[in-house]
VEXDREN-986036 format. One record per residue (C-alpha): x, y negated, z. Coordinates in pm, whole numbers, padded with zeros to 5 digits, always signed. Each point is the difference from the previous one (the first is absolute). Layout:
BEGIN
XYZ;...
//
This chain:
BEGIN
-01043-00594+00240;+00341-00044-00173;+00311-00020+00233;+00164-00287+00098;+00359-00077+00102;+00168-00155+00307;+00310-00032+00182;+00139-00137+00298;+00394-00113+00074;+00149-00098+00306;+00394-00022-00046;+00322-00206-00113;-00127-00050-00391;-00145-00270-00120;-00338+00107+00044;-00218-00141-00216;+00238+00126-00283;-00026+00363+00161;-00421-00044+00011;+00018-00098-00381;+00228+00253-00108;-00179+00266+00183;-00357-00114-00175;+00164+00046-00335;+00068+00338+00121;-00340+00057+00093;-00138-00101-00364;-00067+00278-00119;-00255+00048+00291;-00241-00273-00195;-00126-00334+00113;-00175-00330-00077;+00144-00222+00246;+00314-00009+00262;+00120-00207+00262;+00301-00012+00252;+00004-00149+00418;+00332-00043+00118;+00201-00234+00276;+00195-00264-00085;+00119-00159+00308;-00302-00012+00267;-00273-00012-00285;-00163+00280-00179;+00045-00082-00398;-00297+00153-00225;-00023+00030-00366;-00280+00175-00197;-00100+00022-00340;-00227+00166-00225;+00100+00184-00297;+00371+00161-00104;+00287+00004+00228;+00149-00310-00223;-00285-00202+00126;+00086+00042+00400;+00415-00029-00104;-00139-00346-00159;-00174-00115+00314;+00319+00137+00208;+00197-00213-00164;-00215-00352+00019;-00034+00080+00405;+00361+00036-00016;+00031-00297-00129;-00255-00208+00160;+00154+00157+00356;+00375-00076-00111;-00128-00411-00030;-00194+00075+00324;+00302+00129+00154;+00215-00279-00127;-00261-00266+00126;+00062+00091+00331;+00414+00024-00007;-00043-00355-00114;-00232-00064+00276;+00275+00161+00246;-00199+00311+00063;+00269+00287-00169;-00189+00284+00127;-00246+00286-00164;+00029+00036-00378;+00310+00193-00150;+00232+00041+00336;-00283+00111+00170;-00136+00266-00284;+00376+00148+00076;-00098+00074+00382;-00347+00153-00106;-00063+00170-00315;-00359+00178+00024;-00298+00050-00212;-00293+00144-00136;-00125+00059-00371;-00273+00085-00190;-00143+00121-00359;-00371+00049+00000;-00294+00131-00230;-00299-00190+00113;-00241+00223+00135;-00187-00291+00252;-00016-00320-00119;+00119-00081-00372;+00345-00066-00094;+00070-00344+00107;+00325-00127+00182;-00212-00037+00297;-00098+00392+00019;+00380+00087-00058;+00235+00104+00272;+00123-00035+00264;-00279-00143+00221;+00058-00193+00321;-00253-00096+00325;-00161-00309+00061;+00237-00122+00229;+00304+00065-00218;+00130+00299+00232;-00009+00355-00167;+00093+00051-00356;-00111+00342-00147;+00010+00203-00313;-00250+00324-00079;-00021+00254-00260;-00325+00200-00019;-00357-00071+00135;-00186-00133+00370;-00278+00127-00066;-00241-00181+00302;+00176-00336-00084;-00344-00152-00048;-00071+00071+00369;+00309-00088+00114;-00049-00310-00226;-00311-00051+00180;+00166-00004+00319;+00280-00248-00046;-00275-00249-00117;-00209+00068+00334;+00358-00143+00135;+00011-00267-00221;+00243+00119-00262;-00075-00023-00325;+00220+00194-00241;+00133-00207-00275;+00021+00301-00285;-00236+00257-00123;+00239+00237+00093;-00019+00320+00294;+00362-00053+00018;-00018-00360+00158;-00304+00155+00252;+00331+00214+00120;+00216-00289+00063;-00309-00263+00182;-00022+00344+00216;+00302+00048+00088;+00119-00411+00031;-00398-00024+00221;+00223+00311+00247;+00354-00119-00004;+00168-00109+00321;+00303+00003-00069;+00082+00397-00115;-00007+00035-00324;+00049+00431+00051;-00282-00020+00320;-00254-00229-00203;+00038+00281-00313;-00049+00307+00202;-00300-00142+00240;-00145-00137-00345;+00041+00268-00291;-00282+00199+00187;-00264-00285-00116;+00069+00078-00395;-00165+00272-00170;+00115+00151-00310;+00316+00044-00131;+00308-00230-00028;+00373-00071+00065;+00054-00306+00128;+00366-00198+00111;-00032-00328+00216;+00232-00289+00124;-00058-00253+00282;+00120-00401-00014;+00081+00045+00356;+00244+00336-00068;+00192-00086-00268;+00197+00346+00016;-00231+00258-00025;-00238+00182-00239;-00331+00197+00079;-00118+00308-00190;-00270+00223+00016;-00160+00249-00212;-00342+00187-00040;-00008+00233-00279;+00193-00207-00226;+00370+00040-00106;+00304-00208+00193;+00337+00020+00008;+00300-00097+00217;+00314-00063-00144;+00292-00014+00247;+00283-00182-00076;+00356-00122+00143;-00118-00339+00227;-00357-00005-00243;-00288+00198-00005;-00310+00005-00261;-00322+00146-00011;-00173+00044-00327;-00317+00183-00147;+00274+00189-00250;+00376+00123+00024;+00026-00210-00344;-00011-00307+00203;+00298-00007+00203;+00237+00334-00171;+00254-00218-00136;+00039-00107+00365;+00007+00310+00178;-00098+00389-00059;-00053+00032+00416;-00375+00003+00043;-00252+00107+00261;-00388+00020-00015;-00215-00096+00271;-00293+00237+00106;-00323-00165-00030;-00077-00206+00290;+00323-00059+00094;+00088-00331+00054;+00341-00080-00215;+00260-00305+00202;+00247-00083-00254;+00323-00246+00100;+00310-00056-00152;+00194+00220+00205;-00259+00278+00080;-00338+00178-00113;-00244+00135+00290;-00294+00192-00050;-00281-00029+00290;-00305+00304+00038;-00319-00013+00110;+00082-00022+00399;+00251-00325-00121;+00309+00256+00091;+00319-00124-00214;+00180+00258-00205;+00280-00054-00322;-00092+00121-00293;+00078+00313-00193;+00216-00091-00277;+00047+00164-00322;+00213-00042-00346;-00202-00109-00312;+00094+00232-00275;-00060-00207-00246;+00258-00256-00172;+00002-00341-00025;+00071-00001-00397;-00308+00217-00025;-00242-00350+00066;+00189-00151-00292;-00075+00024-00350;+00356+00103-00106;-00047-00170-00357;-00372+00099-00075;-00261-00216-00125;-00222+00067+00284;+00017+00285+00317;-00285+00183-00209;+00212+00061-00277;+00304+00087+00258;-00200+00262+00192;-00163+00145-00329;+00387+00059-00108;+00082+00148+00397;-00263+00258-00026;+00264+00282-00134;+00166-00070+00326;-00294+00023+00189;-00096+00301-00082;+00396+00129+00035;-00009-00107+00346;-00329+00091+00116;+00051+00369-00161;+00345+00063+00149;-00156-00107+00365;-00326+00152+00016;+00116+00363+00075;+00178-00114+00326;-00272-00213+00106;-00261+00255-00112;+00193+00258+00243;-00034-00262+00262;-00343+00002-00064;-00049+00361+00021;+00082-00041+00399;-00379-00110-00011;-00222-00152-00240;+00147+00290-00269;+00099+00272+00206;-00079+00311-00158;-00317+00087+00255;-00101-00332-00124;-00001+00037-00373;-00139+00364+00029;-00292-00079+00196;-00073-00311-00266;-00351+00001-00113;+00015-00319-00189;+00192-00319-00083;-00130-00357+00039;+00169-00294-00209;-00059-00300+00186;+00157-00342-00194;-00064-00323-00206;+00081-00115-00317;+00326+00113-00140;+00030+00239+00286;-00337+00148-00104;+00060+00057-00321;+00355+00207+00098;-00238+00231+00270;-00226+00085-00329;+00371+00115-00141;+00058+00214+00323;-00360+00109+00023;+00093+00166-00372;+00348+00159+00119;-00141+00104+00358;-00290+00190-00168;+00169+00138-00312;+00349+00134+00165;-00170+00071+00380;-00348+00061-00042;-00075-00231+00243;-00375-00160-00027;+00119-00403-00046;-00270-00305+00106;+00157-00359-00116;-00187-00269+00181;+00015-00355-00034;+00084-00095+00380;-00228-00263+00040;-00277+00220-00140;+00128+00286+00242;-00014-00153+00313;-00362-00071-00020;-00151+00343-00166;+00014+00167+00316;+00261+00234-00129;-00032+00366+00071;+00404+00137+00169;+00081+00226+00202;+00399+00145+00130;+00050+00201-00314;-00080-00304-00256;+00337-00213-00039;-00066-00372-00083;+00277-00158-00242;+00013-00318+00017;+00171-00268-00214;+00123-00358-00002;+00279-00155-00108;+00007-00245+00250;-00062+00185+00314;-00237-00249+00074;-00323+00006-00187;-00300-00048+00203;-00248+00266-00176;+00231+00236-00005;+00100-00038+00399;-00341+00011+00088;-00060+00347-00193;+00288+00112+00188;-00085-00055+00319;-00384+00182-00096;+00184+00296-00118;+00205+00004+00352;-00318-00064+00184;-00178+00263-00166;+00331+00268+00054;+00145+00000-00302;+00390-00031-00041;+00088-00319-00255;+00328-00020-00215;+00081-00318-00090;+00192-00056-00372;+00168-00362+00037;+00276-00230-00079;+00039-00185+00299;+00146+00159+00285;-00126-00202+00364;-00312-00053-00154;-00345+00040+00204;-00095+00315-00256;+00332+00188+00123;-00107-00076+00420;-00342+00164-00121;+00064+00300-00183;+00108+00347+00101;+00264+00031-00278;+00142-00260-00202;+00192+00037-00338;+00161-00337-00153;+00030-00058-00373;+00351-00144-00064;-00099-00242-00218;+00123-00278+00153;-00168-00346+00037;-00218-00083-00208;-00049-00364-00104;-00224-00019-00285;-00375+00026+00132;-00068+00223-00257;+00147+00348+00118;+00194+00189-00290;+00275+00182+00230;-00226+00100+00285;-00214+00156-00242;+00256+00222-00118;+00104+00086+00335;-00329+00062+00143;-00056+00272-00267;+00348+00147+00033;+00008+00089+00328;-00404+00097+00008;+00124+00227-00300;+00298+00150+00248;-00265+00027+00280;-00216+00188-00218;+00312+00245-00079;+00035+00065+00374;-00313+00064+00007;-00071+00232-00251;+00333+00173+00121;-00129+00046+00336;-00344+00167-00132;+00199+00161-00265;-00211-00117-00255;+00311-00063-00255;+00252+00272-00108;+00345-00157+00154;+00151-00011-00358;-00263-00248-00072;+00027-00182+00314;+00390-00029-00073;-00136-00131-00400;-00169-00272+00145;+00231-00083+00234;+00267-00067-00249;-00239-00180-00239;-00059-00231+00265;+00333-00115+00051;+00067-00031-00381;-00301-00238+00003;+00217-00286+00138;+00178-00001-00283;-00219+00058-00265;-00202-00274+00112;+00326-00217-00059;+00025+00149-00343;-00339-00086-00080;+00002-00334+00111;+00271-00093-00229;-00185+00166-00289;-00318-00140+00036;+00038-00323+00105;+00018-00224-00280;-00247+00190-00210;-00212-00044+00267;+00062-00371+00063;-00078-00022-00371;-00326+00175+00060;-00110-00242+00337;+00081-00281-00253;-00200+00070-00259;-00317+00070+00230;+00041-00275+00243;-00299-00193-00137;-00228+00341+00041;-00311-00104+00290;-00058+00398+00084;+00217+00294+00020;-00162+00347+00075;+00245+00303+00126;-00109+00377-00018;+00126+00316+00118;-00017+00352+00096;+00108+00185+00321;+00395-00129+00028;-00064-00284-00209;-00275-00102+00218;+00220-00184+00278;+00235-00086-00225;-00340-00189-00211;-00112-00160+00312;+00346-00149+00092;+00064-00162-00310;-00270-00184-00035;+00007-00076+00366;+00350-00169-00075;-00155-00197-00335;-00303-00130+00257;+00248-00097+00244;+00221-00169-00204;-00137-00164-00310;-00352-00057+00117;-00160+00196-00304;-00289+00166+00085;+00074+00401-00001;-00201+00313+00048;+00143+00344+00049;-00192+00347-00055;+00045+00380-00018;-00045+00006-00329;-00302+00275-00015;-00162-00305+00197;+00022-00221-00302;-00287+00098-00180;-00211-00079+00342;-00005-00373-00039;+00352-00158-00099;-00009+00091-00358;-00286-00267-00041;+00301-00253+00097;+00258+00115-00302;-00001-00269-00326;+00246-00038-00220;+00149-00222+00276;+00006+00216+00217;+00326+00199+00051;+00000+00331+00178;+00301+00155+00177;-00008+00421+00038;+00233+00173+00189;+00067+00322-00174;+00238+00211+00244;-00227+00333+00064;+00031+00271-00286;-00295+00196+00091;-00216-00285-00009;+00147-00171-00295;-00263+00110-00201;-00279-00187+00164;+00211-00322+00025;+00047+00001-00338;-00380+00059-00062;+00001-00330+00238;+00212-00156-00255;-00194+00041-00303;-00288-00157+00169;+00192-00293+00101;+00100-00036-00356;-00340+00027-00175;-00050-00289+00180;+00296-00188-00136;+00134-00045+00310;+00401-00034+00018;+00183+00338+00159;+00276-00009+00203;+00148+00296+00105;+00245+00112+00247;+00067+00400-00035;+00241+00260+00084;+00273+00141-00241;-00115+00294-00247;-00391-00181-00003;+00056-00124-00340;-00385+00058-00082;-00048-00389+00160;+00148-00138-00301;-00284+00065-00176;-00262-00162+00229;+00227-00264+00146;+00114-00343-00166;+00299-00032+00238;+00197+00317+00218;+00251-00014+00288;+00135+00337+00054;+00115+00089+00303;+00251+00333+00098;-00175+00309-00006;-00024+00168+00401;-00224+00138+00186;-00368-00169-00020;+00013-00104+00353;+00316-00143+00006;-00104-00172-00319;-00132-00241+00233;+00328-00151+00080;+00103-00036-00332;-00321-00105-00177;-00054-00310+00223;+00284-00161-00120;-00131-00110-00334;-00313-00124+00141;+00199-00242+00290;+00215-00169-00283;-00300-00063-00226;-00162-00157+00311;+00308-00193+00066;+00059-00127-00390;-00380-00099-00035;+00011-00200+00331;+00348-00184-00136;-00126-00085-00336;-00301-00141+00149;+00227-00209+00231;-00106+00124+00338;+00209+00030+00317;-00006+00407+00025;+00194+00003+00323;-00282-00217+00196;-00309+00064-00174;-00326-00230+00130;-00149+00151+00296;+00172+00313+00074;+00255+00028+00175;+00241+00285+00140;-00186+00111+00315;-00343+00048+00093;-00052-00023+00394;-00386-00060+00077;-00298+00114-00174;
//
């Protein structure tokens, strides 16, 4: 299911503003409809609409309107009160962008939901998964729900429970849903307070001067404040104006722990870009940069446990557990753990892992990755692994999420956030510091002479800034390139040990992104079904970036052309032999074939990018994705 947004406020703003402006922060999450609840005066405003952000702005602004006559009606009438004057004495609310996963996308299925009886407004991200029995039981009670939605069972729950305590009704309730959701409530009859809880799903406080917010992403509220704090699961979350409480599972009262965001405001804007995608393709050089320069200090850190040097000489094997992007990065560490450490490397699909019965012990390390911190699969596999005794490292870019509470070890990326769904930055991260993990590694089992260990440790810093140099290079010839084969129904991508991952994650980002159906292969594979796809309509990308292979891939080639088929090629420095099987090259510097990986990529995410633009699609919110995964 793809992740949705939300966001709570309680403060001296204007709050409906603050909701709005914090769901255009959450775009990039994805969504099909939206909605904001918020007080004005005694009364509990609600807006929802389906479609764009624009749409719910439009129906802000007619219930403005139609409230403002409302309001002026009953001045007129001698009644002054609620309205405007009163919005200045209580500025709280809830909003909402959803991807329909129960009930279709209509304005009745959108958040935020309310009870029967016009008491408890709510907003959820992520999944109830008995709501049909809970369903069930409200109608034995007489309640009928008026959505298809779980997220309304959740509010006729907790509105069929409340007496009064918004905070009491939450914690005596949440044990009735099963699954796994964040959820933030108001009451009509407490006007001053928000309710939070979380199962398994990501929320976030942001604590402010005299204003507080709550949010399923930092994005949402950082140009208010960088002070944040992240409730356990099962904690119950009381936000007011002037304070933030947390309450545990025996209802005992404790602040929060507060940390500093590292991340800055002007990083959620698109500082002149076209789009964020195009923003955090052109960020990637300083991605890498940063993550490089950190991951020796927090790799030392590490060695305290999860990579102490008992640890990493007892290692009988590597697992991989990830998703997606963050899969196809592990297959680039499962190349640099084996080649440089000798270390046997599994990569495992995480939702695949945590139902094979998985065979770990104390001496097998399990790696996983997410960007997000927060990906369901992936938590799952980690907790198996810990069940089972074996010690997990987490690679992620979101410090406080629920991946980093789980783990053993935790090393960030320093990417940054990420607002495009489609990751570019992370990607380059993730196999940076997986390539400096496999350097520790293989120094530690002195599998590497140290003046090769020292090489590759300077090639990796230069990487940030050949991948700048490269992006200006290949750009427009690139662009040129999408253009021209924008109206192409099939793309096929092929390649060969380090140009495997690098195969599978571009045409994961031309899927994502412009909708054209894409198929990726190791290209000795091709011959064992996909070549009976290739026509002269049919062009075929090759990633060309391993020398003692080269050979074979160019065999590859030939093949592809006897069938007329158009070849693209993307290929290291010095392999000038593609010229003569390939229609179109993008050469990238010449490096090690590993850290090819980093550089290779590039090409691949701007001809994803061009082809989506020229066939007019929104890259930064492609339909049905979106940035976070949180239940199966």
């Amino acid at each position: 299911m793809a992740m949705c947004g939300i966001i709570g406020y309680v403060g001296w703003r204007r709050s409906a503003q603050v909701l709005m402006e914090g769901l255009e922060r959450l775009e990039y999450r994805g969504y099909d409809s939206a909605g904001l609840a918020w007080f004005e005066g005694d009364r509990v405003q609600r807006v929802r609409a389906v479609g764009n952000l624009a749409s719910l702005r439009t129906a802000l602004h007619d219930k403005r309107r139609l409230s403002s006559a409302a309001l002026a009606e009953r001045r007129l009438a001698g009644n002054p009160t609620g309205g405007a004057t009163a919005t200045l004495e209580r500025q709280l609310g809830i909003g909402h962008t959803r991807w329909a996963t129960h009930g279709a996308v209509t304005e009745r299925n959108a958040h935020p939901h309310v009870d029967a009886r016009g008491r408890v407004w709510i907003v959820l991200n992520g999944i109830i998964e008995n709501h049909l029995e809970l369903r069930a039981r409200l109608a034995r009670r007489g309640i009928a729900c008026d959505s298809e939605t779980d997220a309304e069972v959740v509010a006729q729950m907790l509105g069929l429970m409340y007496t009064g305590d918004l905070a009491q009704t939450v914690a005596e309730t949440m044990h009735l849903f099963q699954g796994q959701y964040a959820l933030v409530a108001m009451a009509s009859e407490e006007p001053d307070l928000l309710v939070a809880v979380r199962q398994g799903a990501p929320l976030t406080i942001g604590i402010g001067q005299g204003e507080q917010f709550i949010a399923s992403s930092i994005a949402a509220f950082l140009p208010h404040t960088r002070e944040v704090a992240v409730p356990q699961d099962g904690e119950i979350a009381v936000l007011r104006a002037d304070e933030v409480v947390l309450l545990d599972a025996a209802g005992e009262a404790h602040p929060p722990s507060v940390t500093s965001a590292g991340w800055d405001p002007e990083r959620i804007e698109k500082d002149g870009y076209e789009t964020f995608m195009l923003k955090e393709i052109h960020e990637q050089g300083a991605a890498v940069r940063a993550t490089v320069q950190s991951a020796m200090a927090q790799i030392q850190d590490a060695a305290r446990t999860v990579l102490s040097t008992q640890r990493i000489a007892a290692l009988e094997r590597v697992i991989v557990v990830a998703c997606g992007t963050s899969y196809h990065a592990g297959l680039a560490g499962k190349l640099a753990l084996e080649r440089w450490a000798r270390v046997p490397v599994e990569v495992d699909v995480a939702s695949e892992f945590r139902y094979r019965d998985p065979i770990l012990n104390q001496n097998t390390l399990v790696v996983a990755i997410t960007q997000s911190g927060e990906t369901a699969d992936t938590l799952a596999a980690m907790r198996l692994a810990r069940a089972h005794g074996a010690p997990v490292l987490v690679i992620t870019n979101a410090p406080g999420s629920q991946a980093t509470r789980d783990a053993d070890g935790v090393l960030f990326t320093q990417a940054g956030i990420e607002m495009g769904v489609a990751a570019t930055k992370t990607f380059v991260a993730q196999v940076a510091m997986l390539y400096m993990v496999a350097l520790q590694v293989a120094t530690v089992r002195r599998r590497l002479p140290s003046e090769m260990v020292g090489w590759l440790a300077e090639e990796l810093q230069s990487l940030g800034d050949r991948i700048d140099e490269l992006i200006a290079t290949v750009d427009e010839p690139v662009a040129t390139l999408a253009r021209d084969l924008a109206g192409s129904q099939f793309f096929l991508y092929l390649g060969r040990l380090t140009g495997l991952p690098v195969a599978l994650e571009g045409a994961l980002k031309l899927k994502e992104i412009s909708y054209v159906p894409t198929d990726a292969y190791a290209a000795g594979e091709m011959k064992h079904g996909p070549i009976a796809l290739l026509s002269p309509q049919t062009p075929v990308i090759c990633v060309a970036t391993e020398v003692n292979v080269l050979p074979k891939l160019l065999a590859n080639m030939a093949e592809v052309k006897a069938r007329h088929a158009q070849v693209l090629a993307v290929a290291a420095e010095g392999f000038t032999e593609v010229n003569e099987y390939a229609d179109h090259v993008v050469y990238v510097p010449r490096t090690d074939p590993l850290l090819e990986v980093l550089l290779a990529i590039v090409p691949l995410q701007l001809f994803a990018y061009h082809l989506a633009r020229a066939r007019s699609l929104s890259v930064d919110q492609p339909r049905n994705l979106a940035k976070t995964v949180t239940v199966e």
